[in-house]
C-alpha positions in Angstrom: 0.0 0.0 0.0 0.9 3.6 -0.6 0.7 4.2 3.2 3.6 1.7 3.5 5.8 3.3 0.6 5.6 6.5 2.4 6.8 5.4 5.6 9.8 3.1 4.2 10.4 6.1 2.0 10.3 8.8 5.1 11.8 6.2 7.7 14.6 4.4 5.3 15.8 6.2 2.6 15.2 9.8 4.2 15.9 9.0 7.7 14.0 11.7 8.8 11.2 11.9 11.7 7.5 12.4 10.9 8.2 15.8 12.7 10.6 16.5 10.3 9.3 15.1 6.9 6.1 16.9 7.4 8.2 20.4 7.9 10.0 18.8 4.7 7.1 18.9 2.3 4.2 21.4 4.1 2.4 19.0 6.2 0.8 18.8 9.9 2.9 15.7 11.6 -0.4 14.7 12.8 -1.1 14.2 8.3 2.1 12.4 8.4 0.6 9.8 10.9 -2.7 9.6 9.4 -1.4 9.0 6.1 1.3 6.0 7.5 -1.6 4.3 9.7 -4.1 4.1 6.9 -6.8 6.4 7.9 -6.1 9.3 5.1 -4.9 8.4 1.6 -2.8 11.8 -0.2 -4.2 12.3 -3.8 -2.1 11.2 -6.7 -1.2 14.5 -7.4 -0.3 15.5 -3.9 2.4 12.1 -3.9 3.7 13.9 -6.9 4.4 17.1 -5.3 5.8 16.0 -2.4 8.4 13.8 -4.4 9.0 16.7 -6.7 9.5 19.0 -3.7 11.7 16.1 -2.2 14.1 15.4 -5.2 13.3 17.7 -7.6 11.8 15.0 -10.6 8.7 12.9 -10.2 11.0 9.7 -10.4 10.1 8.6 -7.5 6.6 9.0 -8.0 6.4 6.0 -10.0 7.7 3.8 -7.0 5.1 4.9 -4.6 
């Protein structure tokens, strides 16, 4: 699931807190936590900005 991608991609590859990836790309940490646990999916096109915002392509955006 997408909630899964985003919490391997926050906790693994960015290594960075919810606190902290929610500061990262504009978000509540409490939106963070929804969005991991299942109860709020992002839209697509919301994935796709935060991965833009993140690395600067939509690459990643296909892996989520």
């Amino acid at each position: 699931m997408i909630n899964d991608n985003i919490r391997e991609l926050r906790e693994n590859i960015l290594n960075l807190s919810q606190e902290s990836f929610a500061k990262k790309i504009g978000l509540q940490r409490n939106t963070i936590s929804l969005i991991e646990n299942g109860k709020r999916n992002p839209s697509d096109r919301t994935i796709k900005e935060y991965a833009t915002g993140i690395w600067g392509s939509g690459v990643l955006y296909r892996n989520l």
